[in-house]
C-alpha positions in Angstrom: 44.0 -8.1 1.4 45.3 -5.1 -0.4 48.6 -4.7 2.2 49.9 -8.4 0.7 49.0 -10.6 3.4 46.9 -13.4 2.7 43.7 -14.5 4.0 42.6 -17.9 4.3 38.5 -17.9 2.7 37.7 -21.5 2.8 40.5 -23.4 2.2 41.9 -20.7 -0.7 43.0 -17.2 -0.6 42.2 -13.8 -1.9 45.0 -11.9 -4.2 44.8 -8.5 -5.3 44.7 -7.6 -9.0 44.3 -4.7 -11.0 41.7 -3.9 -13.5 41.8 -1.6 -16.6 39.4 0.9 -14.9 41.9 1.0 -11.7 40.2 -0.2 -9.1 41.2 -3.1 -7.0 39.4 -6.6 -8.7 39.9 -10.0 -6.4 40.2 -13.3 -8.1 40.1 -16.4 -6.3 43.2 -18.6 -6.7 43.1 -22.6 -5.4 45.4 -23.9 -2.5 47.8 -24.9 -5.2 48.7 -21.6 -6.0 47.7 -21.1 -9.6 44.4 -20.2 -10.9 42.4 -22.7 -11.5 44.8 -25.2 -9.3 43.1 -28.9 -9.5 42.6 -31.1 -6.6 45.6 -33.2 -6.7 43.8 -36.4 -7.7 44.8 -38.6 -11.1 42.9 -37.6 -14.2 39.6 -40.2 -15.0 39.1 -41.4 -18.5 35.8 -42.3 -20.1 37.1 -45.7 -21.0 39.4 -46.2 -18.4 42.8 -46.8 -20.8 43.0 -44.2 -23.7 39.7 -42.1 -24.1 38.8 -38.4 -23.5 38.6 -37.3 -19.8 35.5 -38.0 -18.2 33.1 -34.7 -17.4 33.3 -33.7 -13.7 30.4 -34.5 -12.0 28.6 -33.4 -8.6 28.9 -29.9 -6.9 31.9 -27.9 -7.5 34.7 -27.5 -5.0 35.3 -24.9 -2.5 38.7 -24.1 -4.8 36.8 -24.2 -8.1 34.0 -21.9 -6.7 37.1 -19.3 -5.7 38.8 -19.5 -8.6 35.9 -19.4 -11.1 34.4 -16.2 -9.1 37.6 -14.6 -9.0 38.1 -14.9 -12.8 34.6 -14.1 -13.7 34.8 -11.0 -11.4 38.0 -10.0 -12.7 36.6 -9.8 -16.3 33.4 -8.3 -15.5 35.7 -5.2 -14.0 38.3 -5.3 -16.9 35.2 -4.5 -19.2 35.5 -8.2 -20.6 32.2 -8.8 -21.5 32.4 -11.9 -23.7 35.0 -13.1 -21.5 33.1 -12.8 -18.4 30.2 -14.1 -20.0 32.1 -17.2 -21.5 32.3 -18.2 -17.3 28.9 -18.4 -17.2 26.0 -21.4 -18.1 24.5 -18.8 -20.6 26.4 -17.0 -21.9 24.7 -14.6 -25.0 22.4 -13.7 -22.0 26.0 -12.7 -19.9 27.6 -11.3 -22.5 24.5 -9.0 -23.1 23.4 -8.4 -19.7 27.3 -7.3 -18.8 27.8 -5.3 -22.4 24.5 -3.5 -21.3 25.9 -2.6 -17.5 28.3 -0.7 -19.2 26.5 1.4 -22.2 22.9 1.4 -20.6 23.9 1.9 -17.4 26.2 4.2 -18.1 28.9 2.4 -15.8 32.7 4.2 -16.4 34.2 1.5 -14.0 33.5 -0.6 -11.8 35.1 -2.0 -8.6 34.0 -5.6 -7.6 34.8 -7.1 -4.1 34.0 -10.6 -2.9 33.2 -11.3 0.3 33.3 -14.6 2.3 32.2 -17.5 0.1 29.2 -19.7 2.0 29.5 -23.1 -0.1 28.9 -22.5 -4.2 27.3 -18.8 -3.2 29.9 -16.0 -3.5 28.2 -12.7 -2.2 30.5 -9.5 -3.6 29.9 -5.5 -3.4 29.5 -3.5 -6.7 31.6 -0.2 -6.3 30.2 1.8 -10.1 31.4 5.0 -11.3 28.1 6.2 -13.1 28.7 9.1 -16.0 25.1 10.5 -15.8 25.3 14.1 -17.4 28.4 16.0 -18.8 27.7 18.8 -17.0 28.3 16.7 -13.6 30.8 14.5 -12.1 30.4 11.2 -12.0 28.4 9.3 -9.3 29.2 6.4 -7.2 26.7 4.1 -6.7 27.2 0.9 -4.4 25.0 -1.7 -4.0 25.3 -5.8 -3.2 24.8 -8.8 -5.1 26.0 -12.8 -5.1 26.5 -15.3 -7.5 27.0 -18.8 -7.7 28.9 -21.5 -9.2 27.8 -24.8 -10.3 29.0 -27.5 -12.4 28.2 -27.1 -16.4 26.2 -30.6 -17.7 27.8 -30.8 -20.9 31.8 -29.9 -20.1 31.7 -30.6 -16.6 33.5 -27.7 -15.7 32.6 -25.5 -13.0 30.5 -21.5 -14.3 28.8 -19.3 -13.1 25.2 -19.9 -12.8 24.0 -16.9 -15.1 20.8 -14.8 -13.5 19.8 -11.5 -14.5 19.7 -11.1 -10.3 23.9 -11.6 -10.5 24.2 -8.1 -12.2 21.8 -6.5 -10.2 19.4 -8.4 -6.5 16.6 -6.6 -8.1 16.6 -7.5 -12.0 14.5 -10.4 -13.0 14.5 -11.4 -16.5 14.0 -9.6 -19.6 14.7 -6.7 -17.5 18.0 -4.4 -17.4 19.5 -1.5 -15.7 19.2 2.1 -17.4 20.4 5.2 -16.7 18.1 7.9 -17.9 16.1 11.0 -17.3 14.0 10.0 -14.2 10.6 10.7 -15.2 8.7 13.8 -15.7 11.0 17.2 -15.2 10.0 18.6 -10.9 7.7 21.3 -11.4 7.1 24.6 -9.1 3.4 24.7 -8.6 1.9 27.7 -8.1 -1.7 28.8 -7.1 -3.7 30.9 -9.6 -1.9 33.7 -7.9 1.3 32.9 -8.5 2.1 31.8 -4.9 4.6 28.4 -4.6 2.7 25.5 -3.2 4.7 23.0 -1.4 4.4 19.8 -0.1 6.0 20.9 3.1 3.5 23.7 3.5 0.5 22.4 2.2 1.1 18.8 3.8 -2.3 17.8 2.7 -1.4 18.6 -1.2 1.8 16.1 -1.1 0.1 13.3 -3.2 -2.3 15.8 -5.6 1.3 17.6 -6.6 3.3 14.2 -7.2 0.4 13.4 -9.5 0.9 16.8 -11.2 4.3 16.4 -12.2 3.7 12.9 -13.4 1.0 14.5 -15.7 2.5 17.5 -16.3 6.0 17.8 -16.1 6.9 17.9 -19.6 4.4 20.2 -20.4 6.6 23.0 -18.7 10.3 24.2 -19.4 11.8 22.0 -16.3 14.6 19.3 -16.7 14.0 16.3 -15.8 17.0 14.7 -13.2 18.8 11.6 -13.6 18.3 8.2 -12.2 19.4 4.3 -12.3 16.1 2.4 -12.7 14.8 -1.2 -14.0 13.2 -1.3 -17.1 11.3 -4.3 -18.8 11.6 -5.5 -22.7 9.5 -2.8 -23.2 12.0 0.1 -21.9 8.7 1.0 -19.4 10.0 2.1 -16.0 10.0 -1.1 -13.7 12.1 1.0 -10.3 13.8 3.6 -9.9 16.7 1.9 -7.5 18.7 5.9 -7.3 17.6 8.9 -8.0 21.2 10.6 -9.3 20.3 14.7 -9.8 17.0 16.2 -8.9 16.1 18.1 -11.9 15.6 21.8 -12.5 11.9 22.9 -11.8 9.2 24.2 -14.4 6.6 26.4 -13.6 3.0 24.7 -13.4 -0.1 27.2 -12.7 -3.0 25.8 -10.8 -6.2 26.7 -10.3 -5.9 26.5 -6.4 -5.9 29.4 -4.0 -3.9 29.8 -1.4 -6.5 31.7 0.3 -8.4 29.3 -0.1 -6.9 26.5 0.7 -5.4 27.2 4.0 -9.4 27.6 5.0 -10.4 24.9 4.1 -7.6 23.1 6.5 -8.5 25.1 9.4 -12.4 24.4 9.1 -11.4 20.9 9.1 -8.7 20.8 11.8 -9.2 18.8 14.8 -11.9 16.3 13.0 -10.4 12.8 12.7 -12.0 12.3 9.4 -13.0 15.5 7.0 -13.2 16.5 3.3 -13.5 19.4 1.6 -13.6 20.8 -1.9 -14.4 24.4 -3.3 -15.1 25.7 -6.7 -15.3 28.5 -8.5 -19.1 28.2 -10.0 -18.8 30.0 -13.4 -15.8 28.1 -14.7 -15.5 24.5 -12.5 -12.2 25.7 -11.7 -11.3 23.9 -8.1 -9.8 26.5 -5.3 -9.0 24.3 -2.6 -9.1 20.6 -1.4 -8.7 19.3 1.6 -8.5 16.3 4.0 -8.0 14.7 7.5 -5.8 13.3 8.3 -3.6 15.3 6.0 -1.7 12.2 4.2 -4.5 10.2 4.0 -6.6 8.9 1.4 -8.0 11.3 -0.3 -11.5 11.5 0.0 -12.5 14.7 -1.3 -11.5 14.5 -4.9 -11.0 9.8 -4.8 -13.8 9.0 -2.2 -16.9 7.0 -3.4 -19.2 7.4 -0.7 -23.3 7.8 -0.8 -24.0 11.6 -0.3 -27.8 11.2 1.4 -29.8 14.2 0.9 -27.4 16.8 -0.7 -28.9 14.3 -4.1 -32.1 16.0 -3.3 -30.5 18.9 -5.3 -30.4 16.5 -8.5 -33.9 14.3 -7.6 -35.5 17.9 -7.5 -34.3 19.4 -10.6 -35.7 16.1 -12.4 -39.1 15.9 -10.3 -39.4 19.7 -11.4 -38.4 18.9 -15.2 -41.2 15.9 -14.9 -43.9 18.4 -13.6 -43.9 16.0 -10.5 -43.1 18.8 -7.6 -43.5 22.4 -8.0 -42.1 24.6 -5.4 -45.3 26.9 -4.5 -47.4 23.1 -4.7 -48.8 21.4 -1.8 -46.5 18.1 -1.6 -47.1 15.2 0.2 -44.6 14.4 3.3 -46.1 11.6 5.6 -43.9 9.8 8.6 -43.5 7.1 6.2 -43.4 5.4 2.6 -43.5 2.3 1.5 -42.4 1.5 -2.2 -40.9 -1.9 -3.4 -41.2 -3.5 -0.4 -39.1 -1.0 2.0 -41.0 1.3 4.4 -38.6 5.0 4.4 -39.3 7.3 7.2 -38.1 10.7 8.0 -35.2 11.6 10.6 -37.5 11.4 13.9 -40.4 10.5 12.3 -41.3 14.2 11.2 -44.1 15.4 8.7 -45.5 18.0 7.1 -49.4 18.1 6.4 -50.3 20.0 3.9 -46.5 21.7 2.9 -45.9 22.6 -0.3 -42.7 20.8 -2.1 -40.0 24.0 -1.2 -41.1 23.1 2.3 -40.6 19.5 1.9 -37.0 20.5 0.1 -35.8 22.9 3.6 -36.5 20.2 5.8 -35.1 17.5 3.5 -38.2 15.4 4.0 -37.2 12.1 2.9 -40.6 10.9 1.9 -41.6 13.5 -0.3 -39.0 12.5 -3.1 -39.8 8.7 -2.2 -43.4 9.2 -3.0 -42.8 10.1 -6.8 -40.7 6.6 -7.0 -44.0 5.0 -9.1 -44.1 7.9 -11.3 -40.6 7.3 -12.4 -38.4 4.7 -14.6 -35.7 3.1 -13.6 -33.1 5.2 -15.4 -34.9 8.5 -14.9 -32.3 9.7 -12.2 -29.1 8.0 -13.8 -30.0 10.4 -17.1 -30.2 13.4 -14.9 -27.3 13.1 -13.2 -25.4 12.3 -16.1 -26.6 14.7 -18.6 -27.6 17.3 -16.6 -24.8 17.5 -13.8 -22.0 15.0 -15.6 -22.2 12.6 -12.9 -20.6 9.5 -14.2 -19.0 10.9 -17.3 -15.3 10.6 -17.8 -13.6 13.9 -15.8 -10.4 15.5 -17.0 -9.7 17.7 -14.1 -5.6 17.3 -14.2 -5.1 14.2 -11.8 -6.9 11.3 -10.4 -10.6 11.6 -9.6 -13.9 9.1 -9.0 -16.0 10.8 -11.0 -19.2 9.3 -9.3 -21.5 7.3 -10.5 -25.8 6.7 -10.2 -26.4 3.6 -11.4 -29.7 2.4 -12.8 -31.7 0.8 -10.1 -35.4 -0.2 -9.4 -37.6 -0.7 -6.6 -36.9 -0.1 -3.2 -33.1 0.2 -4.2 -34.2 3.0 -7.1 -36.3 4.9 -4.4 -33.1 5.3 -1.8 -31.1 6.2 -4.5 -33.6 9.8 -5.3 -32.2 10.2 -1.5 -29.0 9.6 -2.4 -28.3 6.6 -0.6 -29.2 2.9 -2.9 -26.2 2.8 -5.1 -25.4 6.5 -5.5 -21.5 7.4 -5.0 -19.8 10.7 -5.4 -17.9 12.8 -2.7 -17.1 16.2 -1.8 -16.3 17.2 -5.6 -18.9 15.8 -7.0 -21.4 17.8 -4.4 -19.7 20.6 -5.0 -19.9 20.7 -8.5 -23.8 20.1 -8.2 -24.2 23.4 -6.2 -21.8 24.9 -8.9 -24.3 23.7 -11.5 -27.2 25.1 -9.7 -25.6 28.6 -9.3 -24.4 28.8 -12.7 -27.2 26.6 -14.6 -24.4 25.0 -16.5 -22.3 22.4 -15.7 -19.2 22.8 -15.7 -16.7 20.0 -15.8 -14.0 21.0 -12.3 -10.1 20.7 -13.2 -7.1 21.9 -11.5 -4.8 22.6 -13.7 -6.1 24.5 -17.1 -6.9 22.0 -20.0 -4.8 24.4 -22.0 -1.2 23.2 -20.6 -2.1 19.8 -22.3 -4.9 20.2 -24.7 -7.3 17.6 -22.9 -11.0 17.8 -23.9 -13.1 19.2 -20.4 -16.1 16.3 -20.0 -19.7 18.6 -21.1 -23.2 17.8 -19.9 -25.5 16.9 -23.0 -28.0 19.4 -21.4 -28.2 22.2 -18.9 -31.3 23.3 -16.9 -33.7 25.0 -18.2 -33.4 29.1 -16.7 -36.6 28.3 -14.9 -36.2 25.3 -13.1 -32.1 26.6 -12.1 -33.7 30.0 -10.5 -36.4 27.6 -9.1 -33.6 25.3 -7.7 -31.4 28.3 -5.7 -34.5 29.2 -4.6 -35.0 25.9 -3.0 -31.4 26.3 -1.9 -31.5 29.9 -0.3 -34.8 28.7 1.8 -32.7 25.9 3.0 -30.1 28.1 3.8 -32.2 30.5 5.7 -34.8 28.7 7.0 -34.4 25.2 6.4 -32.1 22.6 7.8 -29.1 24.5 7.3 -29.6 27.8 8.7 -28.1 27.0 11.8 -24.6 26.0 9.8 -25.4 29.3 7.4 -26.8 31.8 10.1 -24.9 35.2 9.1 -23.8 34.7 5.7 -23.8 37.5 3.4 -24.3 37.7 -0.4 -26.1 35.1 -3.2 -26.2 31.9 -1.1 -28.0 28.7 -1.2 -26.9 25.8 0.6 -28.4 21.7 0.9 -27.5 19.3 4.0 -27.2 15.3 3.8 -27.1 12.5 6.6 -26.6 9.2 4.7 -26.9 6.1 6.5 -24.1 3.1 6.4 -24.7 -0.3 7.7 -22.5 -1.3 11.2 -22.2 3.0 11.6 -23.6 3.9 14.3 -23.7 7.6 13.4 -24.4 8.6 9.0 -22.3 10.1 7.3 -22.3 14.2 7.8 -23.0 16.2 4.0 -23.5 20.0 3.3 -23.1 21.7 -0.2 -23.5 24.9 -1.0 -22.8 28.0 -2.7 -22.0 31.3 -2.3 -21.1 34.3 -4.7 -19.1 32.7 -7.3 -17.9 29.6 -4.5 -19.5 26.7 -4.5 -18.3 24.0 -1.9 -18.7 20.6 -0.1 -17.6 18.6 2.7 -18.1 15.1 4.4 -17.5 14.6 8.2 -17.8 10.0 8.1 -19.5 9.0 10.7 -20.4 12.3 12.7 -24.3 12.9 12.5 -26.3 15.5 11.0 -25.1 17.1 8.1 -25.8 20.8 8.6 -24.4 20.4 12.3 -20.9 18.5 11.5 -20.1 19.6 8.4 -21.9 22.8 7.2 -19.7 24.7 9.7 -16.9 23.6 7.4 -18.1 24.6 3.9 -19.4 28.3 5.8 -16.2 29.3 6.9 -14.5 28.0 3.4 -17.2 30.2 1.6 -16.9 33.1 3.9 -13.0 32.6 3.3 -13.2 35.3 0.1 -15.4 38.7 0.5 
């Protein structure tokens, strides 16, 4: 079209003109040569004799569709607003819409280019020249749309049929294009060392740090890049449809370790399914968090899965509190318990005549927390978790967290729950923050970035444990640890440790849910293994070698 020849596009042709901004526009001229060239037929009038022309009726004509394309498309790339707009079936919506391509958009010019007409639909490309920031060249930004011509009611003469869609495919109404600062500035996130963590390296973090710079990119000194996106009538952020100039980078500090964190990935390498979280104890701060498969759902800091017995830790702290179990005690453990209605049992059917309640705890008899059910109200364990161990309170930890929840139950459903199974959620940061709040006796609220950068209030516990029933409590753990149900997953750890294993059951799983907790120096740490068997056999190997990660 541009050497002079012409092209026959359904019964018309395409000529070449040229707009203001310099690029090639088409218009569409009818076979008679002349823009807007009529059919050839005599002229009706609305009385037959002497009257005003009768309105056109039916569709429009292949010529009248070229023509009234070509002249709106013309106008639209002159930078003719109002006269593009006066083409169309509505036009203050055009003459807005086509004003705002320009200004909001930040369109310099524009190159329009039809392509072959399929009945009243005329499908074109959009060729923009966007100014984005001084400091850059302009972008090119190509993308295609289609309009369509129909037959006005009133006049009869042929428009365009006006849709936000005709400026952009992806607009709907109310909406418009915007060229703006995309977002939150990038951010360079480091570990509380000071070491960069990327997504390329740290695979497994990719989602955690996108949700970082949403929260926290304008908290640092980065720039923010450039992009075209959709907004509504509101000016919120509908799309991003390009992304024009990355951005510079701020600095963002973590509490991660790098250490730490590349531990925690190996311990759970090779399992199909694995979480992992670690802690320091005396400040909540979290260290590392990991998952399989890497880009998954993230389960350790989003899952909502019943822990089984690493609750025990929280059941026992209240049973102690209550003067219902005392370690040193004799404490009942039979095969089996019935309470409302539900018969509980041990794992193989164990017991333990005549144990005291620390025994009971090692062995994570299920029956001897079930047996205090009748001596308890319905809420007792919801309050305890809550306002001892900030279960269910609101987190701020610096991105998205299920912050776990114990609701109030009763009957047989209240009893499962002191075993962590009923309706009891958490997941690996929850459990971890439990042995955090044994080893330091206070909770403290985890968060991975530092509630300074932003000023948000950390969740606090309306309570902590008494000194006496947190030393009883690591003492319950450290037996556990050493001789209890997870030695085996502890056996040659070193230091102040403690630890807690969990199995909980889910219906149509043929294998529970694998749990361990526990602490260690300042670490605490917990991990989930779905659907792998014993706790202290699947996943307490994790958690040791994330704990034995730091001297």
């Amino acid at each position: 079209m541009r050497d002079g020849r012409k092209v026959a596009v359904i019964g018309a042709v395409l000529t070449a003109v040229v707009g203001a901004a310099g690029f090639g526009a088409y218009t569409l001229i009818g076979d008679s040569g002349a823009a807007g060239g009529g059919s050839g037929q005599d002229v009706a009038f609305s009385d037959g004799r002497t009257g005003e022309p009768a309105a056109e009726t039916g569709p429009p004509s292949s010529e009248e569709v070229l023509e009234t394309a070509g002249r709106f498309l013309r106008a639209w790339q002159e930078g003719k607003a109002e006269e593009a707009a006066a083409l169309t079936d509505d036009e203050a919506a055009a003459a807005k819409a086509l004003a705002g391509f320009r200004k909001d958009a930040r369109v310099s010019g524009v190159r329009l280019e039809p392509g072959t007409a399929a009945g009243a639909d005329v499908p074109f490309t959009v060729t923009a020249e966007v100014e984005y920031d001084k400091e850059e060249k302009p972008a090119s930004w190509t993308y295609e749309s289609e309009l369509t011509v129909v037959r006005d009611d009133d006049s009869g003469e042929p428009v365009v049929d006006w849709e936000a869609s005709v400026l952009h495919p992806e607009l709907d109404s109310g909406q418009k294009l915007e060229t703006a600062e995309a977002g939150a500035p990038p951010v360079k996130a480091l570990d509380r060392n000071g070491a960069e963590l990327t997504a390329e390296e740290y695979p497994e973090l990719a989602a955690t740090l996108a949700d970082l710079r949403k929260r926290f990119g304008d908290k640092t000194d980065g720039k923010p890049g450039f992009g075209i996106r959709i907004t509504d009538a509101a000016g919120k952020e509908v799309k991003t449809l390009r992304q024009l100039s990355k951005g510079t980078p701020g600095e963002l500090r973590t509490t991660l370790d790098a250490k730490v964190q590349k531990a925690a990935v190996q311990a759970i390498a090779g399992k199909p399914k694995a979480s992992v979280v670690a802690l320091k104890a005396s400040t909540g701060e979290i260290l590392a968090v990991a998952n399989t498969p890497a880009q998954g759902f993230n389960t350790a800091l989003k899952g909502s899965l019943a822990p089984g017995s690493t609750m025990k830790i929280v059941t026992a702290s209240m049973l102690i509190e209550k003067g219902l179990a005392s370690s040193a005690k004799q404490h009942p453990c039979p095969k089996y318990f019935t309470h409302g209605g539900w018969r509980f049992q041990n794992l193989d059917k164990f017991e333990i005549n005549g144990g005291t309640f620390a025994q009971s705890f090692a062995a994570s008899c299920n029956t001897a927390f079930i047996s205090q059910a009748g001596e308890l109200s319905d809420d007792d364990l919801t309050k305890q978790a809550r306002d001892v161990f900030g279960i269910g309170l609101t987190w701020q930890v610096g991105t998205a967290t299920f912050d776990g929840s114990v609701p109030v139950q009763s009957d047989a459903q209240m009893a499962a729950s002191l075993i962590g199974q009923g309706g009891v959620r958490a997941n690996p940061l929850i459990m971890a923050s439990v042995s955090a709040t044994v080893k330091s006796g206070v909770f403290r609220q985890p968060y991975i970035v530092s509630p300074e950068v932003d000023g948000r209030g950390l969740a606090k516990a309306p309570r902590t444990l008494s000194p006496a029933v947190a030393q009883e409590l690591r003492s319950l753990m450290r037996l556990t640890a050493t001789s209890g149900s997870a030695a085996e997953a502890m056996a040659g750890t070193s230091g102040d440790f403690g630890a807690k294993t969990g199995s909980a059951e889910v219906d149509g799983q043929k294998k529970p849910n694998a749990w361990f907790t526990a602490y260690r120096g300042d670490m605490a740490a917990a991990a989930v293994v779905p659907a792998s068997g014993h706790g202290g056999t699947n996943a307490g190997p994790v958690v040791r070698q994330v704990l034995n990660s730091v001297g």
